[in-house]
C-alpha positions in Angstrom: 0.0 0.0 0.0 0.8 3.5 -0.8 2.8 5.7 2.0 -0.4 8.4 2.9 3.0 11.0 3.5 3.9 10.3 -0.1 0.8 10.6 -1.9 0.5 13.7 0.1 3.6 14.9 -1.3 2.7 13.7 -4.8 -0.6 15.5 -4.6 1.2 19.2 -4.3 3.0 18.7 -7.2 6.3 18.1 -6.0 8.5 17.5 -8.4 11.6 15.3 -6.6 9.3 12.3 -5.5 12.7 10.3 -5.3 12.1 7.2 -3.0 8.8 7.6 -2.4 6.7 4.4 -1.9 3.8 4.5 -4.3 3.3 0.6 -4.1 -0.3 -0.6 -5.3 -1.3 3.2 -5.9 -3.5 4.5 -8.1 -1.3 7.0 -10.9 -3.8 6.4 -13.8 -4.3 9.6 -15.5 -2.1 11.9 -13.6 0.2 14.4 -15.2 3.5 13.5 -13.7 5.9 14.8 -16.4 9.0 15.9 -15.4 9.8 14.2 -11.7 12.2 12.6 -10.4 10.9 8.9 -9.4 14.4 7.6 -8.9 14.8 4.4 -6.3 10.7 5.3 -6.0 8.8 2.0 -5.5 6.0 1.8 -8.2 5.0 -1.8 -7.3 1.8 -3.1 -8.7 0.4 0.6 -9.0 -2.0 1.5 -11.8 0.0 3.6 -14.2 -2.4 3.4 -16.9 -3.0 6.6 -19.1 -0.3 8.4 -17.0 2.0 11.0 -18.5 6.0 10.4 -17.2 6.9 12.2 -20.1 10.6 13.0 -19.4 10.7 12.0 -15.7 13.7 10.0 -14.1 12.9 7.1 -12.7 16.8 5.4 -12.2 16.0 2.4 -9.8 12.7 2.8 -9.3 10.7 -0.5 -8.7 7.9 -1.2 -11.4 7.4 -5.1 -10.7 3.8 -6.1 -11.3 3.1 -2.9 -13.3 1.8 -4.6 -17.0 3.3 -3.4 -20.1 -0.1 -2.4 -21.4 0.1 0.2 -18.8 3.4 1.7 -20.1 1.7 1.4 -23.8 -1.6 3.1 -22.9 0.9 5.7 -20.8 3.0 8.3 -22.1 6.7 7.6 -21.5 8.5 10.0 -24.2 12.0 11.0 -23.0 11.8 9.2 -19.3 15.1 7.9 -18.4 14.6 4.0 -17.4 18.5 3.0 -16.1 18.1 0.2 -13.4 14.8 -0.8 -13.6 13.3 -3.7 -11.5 10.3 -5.2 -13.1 10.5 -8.7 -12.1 
């Protein structure tokens, strides 16, 4: 489950959301272009129809997260070193 503090902090728009735990959240929709998502867990959270146009996300944790999500999303420019799907 989401951290409550972290979803908090994604909600003003923050833009370095590095190491946040957004575990089994739901992102569908949001605009999140631009921020930092690096070492972030994104475990099993819905991603679908979310903008992450040119974020960072080095490290982050996406396992469970379907690749029809990341085709229905839009992921133009995002830099995807480290990633831990599985």
């Amino acid at each position: 489950m989401a951290n409550s503090d972290d979803m908090n902090l994604l909600e003003t728009g923050a833009t370095d959301l590095s190491g946040c735990d957004f575990a089994s959240a739901d992102l569908s929709k949001r605009q999140l272009a631009g921020r930092d998502f690096s070492g972030a867990n994104l475990s099993n959270a819905n991603a679908e129809g979310a903008d992450f146009s040119g974020c960072i996300s080095s490290g982050a944790s996406l396992h469970g997260m379907s690749a029809d999500q990341f085709f229905r999303g839009h992921f133009d420019w995002v830099h995807v070193d480290q990633h831990h799907f599985f």
